[in-house]
C-alpha positions in Angstrom: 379.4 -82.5 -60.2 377.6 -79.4 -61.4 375.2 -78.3 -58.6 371.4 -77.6 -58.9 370.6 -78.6 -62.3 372.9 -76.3 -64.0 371.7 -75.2 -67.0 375.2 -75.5 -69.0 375.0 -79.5 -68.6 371.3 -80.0 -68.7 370.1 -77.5 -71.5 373.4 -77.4 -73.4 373.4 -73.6 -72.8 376.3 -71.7 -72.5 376.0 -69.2 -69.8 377.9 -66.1 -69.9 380.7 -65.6 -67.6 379.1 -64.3 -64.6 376.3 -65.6 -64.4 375.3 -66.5 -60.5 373.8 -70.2 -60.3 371.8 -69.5 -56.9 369.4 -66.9 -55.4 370.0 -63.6 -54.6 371.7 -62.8 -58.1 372.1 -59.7 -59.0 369.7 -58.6 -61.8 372.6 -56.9 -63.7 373.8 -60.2 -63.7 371.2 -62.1 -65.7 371.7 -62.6 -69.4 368.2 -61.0 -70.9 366.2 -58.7 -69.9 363.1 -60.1 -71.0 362.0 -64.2 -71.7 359.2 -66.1 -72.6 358.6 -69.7 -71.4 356.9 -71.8 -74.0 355.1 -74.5 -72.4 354.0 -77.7 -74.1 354.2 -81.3 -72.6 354.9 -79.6 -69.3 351.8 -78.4 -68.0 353.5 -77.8 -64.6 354.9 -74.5 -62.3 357.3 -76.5 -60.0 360.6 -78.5 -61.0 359.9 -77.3 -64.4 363.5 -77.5 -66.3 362.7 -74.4 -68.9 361.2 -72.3 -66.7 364.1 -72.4 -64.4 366.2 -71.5 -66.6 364.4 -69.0 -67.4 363.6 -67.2 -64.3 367.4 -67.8 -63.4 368.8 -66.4 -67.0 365.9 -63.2 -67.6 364.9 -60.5 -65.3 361.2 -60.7 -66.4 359.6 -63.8 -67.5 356.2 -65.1 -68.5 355.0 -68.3 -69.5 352.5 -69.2 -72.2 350.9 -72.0 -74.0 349.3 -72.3 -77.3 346.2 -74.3 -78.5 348.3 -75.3 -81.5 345.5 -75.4 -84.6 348.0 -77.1 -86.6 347.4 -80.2 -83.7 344.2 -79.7 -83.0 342.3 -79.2 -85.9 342.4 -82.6 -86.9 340.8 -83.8 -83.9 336.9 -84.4 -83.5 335.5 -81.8 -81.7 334.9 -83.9 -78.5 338.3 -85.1 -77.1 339.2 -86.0 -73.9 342.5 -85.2 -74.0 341.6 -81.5 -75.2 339.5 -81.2 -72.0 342.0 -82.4 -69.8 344.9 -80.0 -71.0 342.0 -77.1 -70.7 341.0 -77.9 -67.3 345.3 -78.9 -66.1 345.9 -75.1 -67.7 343.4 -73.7 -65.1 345.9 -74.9 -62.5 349.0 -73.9 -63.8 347.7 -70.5 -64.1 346.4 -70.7 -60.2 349.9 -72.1 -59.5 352.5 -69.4 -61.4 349.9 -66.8 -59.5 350.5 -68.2 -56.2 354.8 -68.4 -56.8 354.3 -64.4 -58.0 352.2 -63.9 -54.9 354.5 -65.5 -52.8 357.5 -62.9 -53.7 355.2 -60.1 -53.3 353.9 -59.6 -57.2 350.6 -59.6 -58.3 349.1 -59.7 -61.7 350.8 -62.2 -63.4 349.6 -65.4 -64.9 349.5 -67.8 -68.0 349.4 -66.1 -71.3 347.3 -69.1 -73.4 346.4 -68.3 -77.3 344.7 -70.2 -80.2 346.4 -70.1 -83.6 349.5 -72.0 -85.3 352.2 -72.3 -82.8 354.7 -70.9 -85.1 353.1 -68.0 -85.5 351.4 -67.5 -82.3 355.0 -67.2 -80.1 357.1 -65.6 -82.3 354.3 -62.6 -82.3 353.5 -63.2 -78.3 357.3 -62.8 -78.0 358.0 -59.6 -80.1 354.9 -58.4 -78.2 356.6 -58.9 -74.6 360.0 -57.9 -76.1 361.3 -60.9 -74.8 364.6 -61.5 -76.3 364.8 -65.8 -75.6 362.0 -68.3 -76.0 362.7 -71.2 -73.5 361.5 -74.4 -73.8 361.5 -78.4 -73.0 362.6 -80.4 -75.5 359.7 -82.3 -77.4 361.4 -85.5 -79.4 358.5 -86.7 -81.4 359.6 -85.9 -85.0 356.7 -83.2 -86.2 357.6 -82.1 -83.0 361.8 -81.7 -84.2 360.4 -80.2 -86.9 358.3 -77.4 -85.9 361.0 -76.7 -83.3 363.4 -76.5 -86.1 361.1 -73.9 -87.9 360.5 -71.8 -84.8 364.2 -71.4 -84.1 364.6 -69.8 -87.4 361.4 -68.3 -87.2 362.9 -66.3 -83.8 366.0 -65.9 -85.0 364.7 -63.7 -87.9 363.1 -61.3 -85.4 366.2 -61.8 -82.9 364.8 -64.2 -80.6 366.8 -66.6 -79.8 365.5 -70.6 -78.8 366.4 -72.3 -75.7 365.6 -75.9 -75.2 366.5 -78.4 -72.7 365.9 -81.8 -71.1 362.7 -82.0 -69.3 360.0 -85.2 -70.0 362.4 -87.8 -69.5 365.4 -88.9 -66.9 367.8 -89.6 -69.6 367.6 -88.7 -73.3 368.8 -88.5 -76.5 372.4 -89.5 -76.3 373.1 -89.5 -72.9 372.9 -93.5 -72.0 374.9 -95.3 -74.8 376.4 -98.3 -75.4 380.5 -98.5 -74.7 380.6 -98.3 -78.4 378.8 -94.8 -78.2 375.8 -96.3 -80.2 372.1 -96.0 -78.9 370.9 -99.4 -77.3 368.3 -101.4 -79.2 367.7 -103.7 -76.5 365.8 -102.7 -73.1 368.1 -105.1 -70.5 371.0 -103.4 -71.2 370.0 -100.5 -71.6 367.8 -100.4 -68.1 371.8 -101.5 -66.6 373.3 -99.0 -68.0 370.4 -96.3 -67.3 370.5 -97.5 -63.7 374.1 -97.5 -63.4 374.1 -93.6 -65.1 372.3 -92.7 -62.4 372.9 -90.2 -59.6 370.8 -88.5 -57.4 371.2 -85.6 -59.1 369.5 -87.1 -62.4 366.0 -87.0 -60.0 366.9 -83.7 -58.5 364.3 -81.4 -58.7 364.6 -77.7 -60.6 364.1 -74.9 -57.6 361.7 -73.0 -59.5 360.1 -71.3 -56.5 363.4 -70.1 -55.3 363.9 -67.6 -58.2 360.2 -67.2 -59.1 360.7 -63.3 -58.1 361.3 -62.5 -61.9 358.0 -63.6 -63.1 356.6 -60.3 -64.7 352.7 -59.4 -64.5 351.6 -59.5 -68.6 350.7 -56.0 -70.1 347.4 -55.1 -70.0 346.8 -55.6 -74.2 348.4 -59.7 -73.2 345.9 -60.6 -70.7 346.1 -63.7 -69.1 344.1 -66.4 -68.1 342.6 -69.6 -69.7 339.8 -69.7 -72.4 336.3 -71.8 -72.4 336.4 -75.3 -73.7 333.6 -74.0 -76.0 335.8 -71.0 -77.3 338.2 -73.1 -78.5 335.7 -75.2 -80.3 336.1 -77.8 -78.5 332.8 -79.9 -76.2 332.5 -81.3 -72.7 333.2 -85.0 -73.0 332.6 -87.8 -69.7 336.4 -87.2 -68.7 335.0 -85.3 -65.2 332.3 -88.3 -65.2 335.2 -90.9 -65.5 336.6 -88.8 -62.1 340.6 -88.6 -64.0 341.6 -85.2 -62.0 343.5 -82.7 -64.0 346.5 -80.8 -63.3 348.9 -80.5 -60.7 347.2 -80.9 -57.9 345.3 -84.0 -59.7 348.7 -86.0 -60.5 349.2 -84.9 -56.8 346.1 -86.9 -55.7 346.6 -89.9 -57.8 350.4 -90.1 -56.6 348.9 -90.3 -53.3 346.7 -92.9 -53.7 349.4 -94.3 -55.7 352.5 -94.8 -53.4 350.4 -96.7 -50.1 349.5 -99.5 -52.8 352.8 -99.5 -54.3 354.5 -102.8 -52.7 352.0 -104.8 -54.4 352.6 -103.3 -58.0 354.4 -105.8 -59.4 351.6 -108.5 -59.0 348.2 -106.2 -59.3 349.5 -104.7 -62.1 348.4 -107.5 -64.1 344.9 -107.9 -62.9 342.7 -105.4 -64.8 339.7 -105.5 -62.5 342.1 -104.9 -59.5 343.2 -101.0 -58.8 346.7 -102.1 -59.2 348.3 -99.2 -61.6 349.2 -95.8 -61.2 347.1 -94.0 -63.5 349.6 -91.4 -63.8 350.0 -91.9 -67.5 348.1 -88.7 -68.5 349.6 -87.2 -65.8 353.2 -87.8 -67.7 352.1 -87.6 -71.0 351.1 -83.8 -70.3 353.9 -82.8 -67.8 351.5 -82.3 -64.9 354.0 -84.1 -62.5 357.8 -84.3 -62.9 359.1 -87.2 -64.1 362.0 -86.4 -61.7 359.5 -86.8 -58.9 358.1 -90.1 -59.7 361.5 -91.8 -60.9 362.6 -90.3 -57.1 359.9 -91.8 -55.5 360.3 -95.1 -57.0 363.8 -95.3 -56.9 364.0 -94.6 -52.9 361.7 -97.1 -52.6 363.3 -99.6 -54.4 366.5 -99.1 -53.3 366.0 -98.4 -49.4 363.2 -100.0 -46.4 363.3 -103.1 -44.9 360.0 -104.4 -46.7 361.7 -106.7 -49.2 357.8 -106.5 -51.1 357.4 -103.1 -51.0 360.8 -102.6 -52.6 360.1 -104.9 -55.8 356.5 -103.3 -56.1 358.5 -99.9 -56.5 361.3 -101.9 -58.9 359.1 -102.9 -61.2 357.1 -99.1 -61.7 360.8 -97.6 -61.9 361.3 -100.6 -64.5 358.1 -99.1 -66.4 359.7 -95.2 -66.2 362.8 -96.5 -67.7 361.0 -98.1 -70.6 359.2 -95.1 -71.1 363.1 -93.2 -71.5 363.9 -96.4 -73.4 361.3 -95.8 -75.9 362.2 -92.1 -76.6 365.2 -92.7 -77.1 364.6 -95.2 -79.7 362.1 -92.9 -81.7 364.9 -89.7 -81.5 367.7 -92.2 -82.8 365.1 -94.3 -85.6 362.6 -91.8 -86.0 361.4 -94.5 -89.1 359.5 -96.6 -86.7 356.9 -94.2 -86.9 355.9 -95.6 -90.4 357.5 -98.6 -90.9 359.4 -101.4 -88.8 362.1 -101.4 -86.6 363.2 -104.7 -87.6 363.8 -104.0 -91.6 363.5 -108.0 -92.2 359.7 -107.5 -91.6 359.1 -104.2 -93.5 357.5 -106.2 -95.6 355.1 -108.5 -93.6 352.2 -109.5 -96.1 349.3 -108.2 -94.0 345.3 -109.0 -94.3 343.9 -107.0 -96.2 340.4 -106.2 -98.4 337.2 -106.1 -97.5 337.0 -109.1 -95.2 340.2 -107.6 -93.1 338.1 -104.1 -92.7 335.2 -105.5 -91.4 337.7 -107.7 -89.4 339.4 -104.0 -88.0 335.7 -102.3 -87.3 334.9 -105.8 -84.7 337.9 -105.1 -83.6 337.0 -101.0 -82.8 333.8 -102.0 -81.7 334.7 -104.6 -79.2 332.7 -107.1 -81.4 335.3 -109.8 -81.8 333.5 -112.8 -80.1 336.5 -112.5 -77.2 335.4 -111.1 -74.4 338.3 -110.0 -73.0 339.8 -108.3 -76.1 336.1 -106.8 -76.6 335.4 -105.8 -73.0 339.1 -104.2 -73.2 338.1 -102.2 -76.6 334.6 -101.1 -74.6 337.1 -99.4 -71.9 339.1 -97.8 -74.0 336.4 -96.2 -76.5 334.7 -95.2 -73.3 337.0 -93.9 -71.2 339.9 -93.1 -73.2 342.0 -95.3 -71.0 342.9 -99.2 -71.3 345.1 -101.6 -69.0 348.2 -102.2 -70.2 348.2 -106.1 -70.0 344.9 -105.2 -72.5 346.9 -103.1 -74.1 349.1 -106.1 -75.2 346.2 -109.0 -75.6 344.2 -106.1 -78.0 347.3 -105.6 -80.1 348.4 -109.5 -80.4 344.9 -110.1 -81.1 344.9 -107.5 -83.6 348.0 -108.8 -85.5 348.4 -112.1 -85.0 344.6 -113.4 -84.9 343.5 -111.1 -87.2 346.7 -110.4 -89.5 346.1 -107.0 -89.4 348.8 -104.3 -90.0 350.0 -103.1 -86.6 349.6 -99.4 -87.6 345.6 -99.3 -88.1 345.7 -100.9 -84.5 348.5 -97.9 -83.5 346.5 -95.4 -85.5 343.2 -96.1 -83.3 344.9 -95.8 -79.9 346.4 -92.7 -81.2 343.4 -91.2 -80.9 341.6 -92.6 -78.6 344.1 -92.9 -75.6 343.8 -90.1 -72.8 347.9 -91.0 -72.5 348.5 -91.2 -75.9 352.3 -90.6 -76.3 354.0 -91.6 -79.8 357.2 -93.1 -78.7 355.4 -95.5 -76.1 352.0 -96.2 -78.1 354.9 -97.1 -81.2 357.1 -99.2 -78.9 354.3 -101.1 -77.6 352.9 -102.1 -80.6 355.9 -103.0 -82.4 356.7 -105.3 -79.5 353.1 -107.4 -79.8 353.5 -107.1 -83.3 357.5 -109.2 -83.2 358.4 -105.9 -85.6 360.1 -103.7 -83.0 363.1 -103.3 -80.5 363.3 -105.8 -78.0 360.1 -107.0 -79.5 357.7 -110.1 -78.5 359.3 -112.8 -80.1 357.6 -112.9 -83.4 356.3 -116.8 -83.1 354.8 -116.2 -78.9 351.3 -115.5 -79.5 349.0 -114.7 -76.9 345.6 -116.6 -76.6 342.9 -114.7 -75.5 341.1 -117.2 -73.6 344.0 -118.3 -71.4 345.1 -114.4 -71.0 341.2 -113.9 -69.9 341.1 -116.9 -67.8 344.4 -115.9 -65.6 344.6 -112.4 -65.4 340.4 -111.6 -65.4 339.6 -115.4 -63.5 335.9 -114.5 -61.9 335.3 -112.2 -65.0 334.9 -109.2 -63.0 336.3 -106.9 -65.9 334.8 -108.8 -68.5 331.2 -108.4 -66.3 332.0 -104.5 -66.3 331.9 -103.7 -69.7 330.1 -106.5 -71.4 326.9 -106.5 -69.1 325.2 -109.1 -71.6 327.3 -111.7 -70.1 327.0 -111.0 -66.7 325.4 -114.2 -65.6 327.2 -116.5 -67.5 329.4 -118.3 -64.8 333.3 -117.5 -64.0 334.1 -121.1 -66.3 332.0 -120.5 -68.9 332.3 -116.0 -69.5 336.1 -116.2 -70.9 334.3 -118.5 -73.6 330.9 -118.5 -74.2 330.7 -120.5 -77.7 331.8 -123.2 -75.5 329.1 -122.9 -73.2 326.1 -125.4 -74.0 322.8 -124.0 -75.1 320.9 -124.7 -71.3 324.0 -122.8 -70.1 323.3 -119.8 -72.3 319.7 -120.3 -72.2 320.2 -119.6 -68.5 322.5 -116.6 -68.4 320.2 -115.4 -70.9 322.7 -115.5 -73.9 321.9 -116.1 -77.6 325.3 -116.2 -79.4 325.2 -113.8 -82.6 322.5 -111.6 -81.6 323.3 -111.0 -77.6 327.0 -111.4 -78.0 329.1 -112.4 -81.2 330.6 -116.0 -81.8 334.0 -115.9 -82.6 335.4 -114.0 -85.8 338.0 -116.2 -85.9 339.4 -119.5 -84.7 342.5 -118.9 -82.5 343.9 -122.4 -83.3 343.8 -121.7 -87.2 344.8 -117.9 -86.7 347.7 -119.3 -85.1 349.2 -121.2 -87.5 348.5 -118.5 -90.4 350.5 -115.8 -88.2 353.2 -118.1 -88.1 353.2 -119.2 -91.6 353.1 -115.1 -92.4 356.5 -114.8 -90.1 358.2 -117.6 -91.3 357.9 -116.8 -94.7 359.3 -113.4 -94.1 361.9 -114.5 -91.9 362.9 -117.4 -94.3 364.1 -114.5 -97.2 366.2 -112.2 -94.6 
């Protein structure tokens, strides 16, 4: 067993012969004088994998990040997420100052600059003479790419690239079937990910212990971390919505997070009930390790006497592993992100023309005559954050009520989502969509009255974010077209002016989805 994350089996670096693996090393020892860490979806100072190595492999280091145009430009100018990795930076930079402090140096801090990636490190690198780049591995496929330019782009000016494992607990190749292919399945792959596993997987990455060889910048490479407004970015309600940023935000949340735990597995489900996490922007940006929460889970699960306790924690470590699950699936079929796992329904024959767009905007809107589906669209367009058992009702409802094409409803979250992450937001869809790996069997289609009626039964949720319908009674909210007039009358309710009927009949939508399925699966 190779001892405290050795970078030869986690980064697939070859270290030189020599080269000491603890503290104390020699600098004479260490393989470049001079390295940059590039950080990306890591926004993190402690059991950070590339800047380990780092600090372990250079004698001076620094660590930057880039406001990467190519990414952001495209954006509108108020994003939540843009916010959040501004205001997460601020404590990354307070945190690498407080390691360099710690050993005695002062001065140093994040490097951040905003400009094209692939221009912006190479140049920050010939600047620093830093003779390595390191950096966590980023598996999304513009992401391969760009990574594939910057290696040569380095290389050209004799930098050389170093990435590694970081985001997930097992990647790429490392849990395969016996037959050495990637699983398409998530049961047996959760086995085998489960049986893979060591406590050394979940071990965390010692920055502090070598943090001596972080380097104050020079004084033409200041540090620190710009205005929201500089980067032309505004304020949005994400302070307002109270989602703490950074380090020491994931820190609060998993605090809050873990007493509550035991009863995961049940409150999970209940939208109106604090029953999740909320760490999903947390992971989707590298503020906490991944490491740390798979730990916490999986010593939970495994260990106590508290026989609740333990499944609450099982079914959260259940929910990490599908997140590993999923990015594995986009690094080995990268194709899902246009088309369909399952190549038998590449071509579904979805709704389309004018009446499936105005279809899509009730959708957007929350204006579909559901009020669960609608009060579940509300939250996410104002908040940047949805449930995940809404996250599955608003994408069956979107393809299999409406027949719309599961990538307009994939497309949306993409940019709305504070925890937008490809390989997830692509898995999850496919699955309500019957297209994907391990999918939702293509002919179970969720109704939204029964989903409101068991998972939202006193319309709490619904009561939140669809205020019109307050007063309607717990029987009557999940349904008000059922309602009769005096009812409405009384709540104060007129259907298609207060609140929309029904764009659709779920009963008729029904039987069309399957009909569209059928057909489909009938040819293959």
């Amino acid at each position: 067993m190779t001892s405290a994350h050795d970078p030869a089996r986690t980064q697939g670096v070859s270290r030189p012969a020599g080269t000491p693996g603890g503290a104390g090393a020699g600098a004479s020892a260490k393989e470049f004088d001079a390295a940059l860490v590039w950080l990306r979806r890591d926004l993190r100072a402690d059991d950070h994998a590339a800047l380990h190595h780092a600090l372990r492999g250079a004698r001076r280091v620094w660590c930057a990040f880039v406001f990467d145009r190519a990414i952001l430009d495209p954006l509108p100018r108020a994003d939540r997420r843009v916010e959040f990795i501004r205001d997460s930076l601020v404590g990354v930079d307070a945190a690498l100052r407080a390691l360099a402090a710690s050993h005695g140096i002062e001065g140093v801090g994040l490097l951040v600059r905003h400009g094209q990636a692939l221009d912006e490190i190479p140049r920050l690198a010939l600047e620093l003479h830093a003779q390595a780049v390191f950096a966590n591995h980023d598996d999304d496929p513009a992401a391969r790419e760009r990574d594939r330019l910057m290696h040569g782009r380095l290389a050209a000016a004799g930098v050389a690239l170093r990435l590694g494992k970081d985001q997930v607990v097992f990647e790429r190749d490392e849990v395969l079937t016996l037959s050495g292919q990637p699983f398409s399945v998530f049961t047996p792959y959760k086995n085998a990910w489960l049986k893979a596993l060591t406590p050394y997987h979940l071990k965390a990455y010692p920055v502090a212990r070598h943090a001596a060889a972080l380097a104050p910048p020079p004084a033409d490479a200041a540090a620190g971390v710009p205005a929201l407004e500089a980067l032309g970015f505004q304020r949005t309600n994400l302070h307002a919505l109270k989602l703490p940023s950074g380090p020491a935000g994931a820190d609060e949340l998993l605090a809050d997070f873990l007493p509550r735990i035991g009863h995961y597995h049940d409150a999970r489900n209940y939208p109106a009930v604090k029953g999740p996490s909320y760490l999903g922007t947390h992971l989707r940006f590298g503020t906490i390790s991944v490491r740390r929460l798979a730990r916490e889970a999986h010593e939970r699960a495994h260990g106590g006497p508290d026989a609740a306790a333990r499944r609450g924690a099982d079914t959260w470590l259940n929910e990490l592993i599908w997140r590993d699950f999923y990015q594995q699936i986009l690094y080995h079929h990268p194709h899902v992100v246009h088309r369909a796992f399952k190549a038998e329904f590449t071509h579904l024959r979805w709704a389309h023309g004018r009446l499936a767009d105005e279809h899509f905007a009730a959708w957007c809107e929350g204006r579909t005559g559901y009020p669960l589906v609608d009060a579940a669209m509300h939250q996410i367009n104002h908040t940047g954050y949805m449930h995940n058992r809404l996250r599955m009702l608003a994408a069956s409802f979107l393809t299999k009520d409406l027949g719309l094409d599961w990538r307009r409803g994939e497309a949306y979250f993409a940019v709305h989502l504070n925890d937008f992450e490809l390989a997830s937001n692509n898995g999850g869809w496919q699955w309500a969509a019957g297209t994907g790996t391990d999918a939702q069997p293509w002919f179970r289609i969720f109704n939204p009255v029964t989903q409101s009626r068991k998972f939202d039964p006193e319309g709490r949720f619904i009561r939140r974010y669809l205020p019109q319908l307050a007063r309607l009674p717990d029987a009557l909210i999940h349904a008000p077209w059922l309602a009769r007039p005096v009812d409405l009358e009384a709540a104060g309710v007129r259907l298609g002016v207060d609140y929309p009927v029904p764009i659709v009949d779920h009963t008729q939508a029904r039987e069309r989805t399957l009909q569209r399925y059928a057909a489909v699966k009938a040819k293959s």
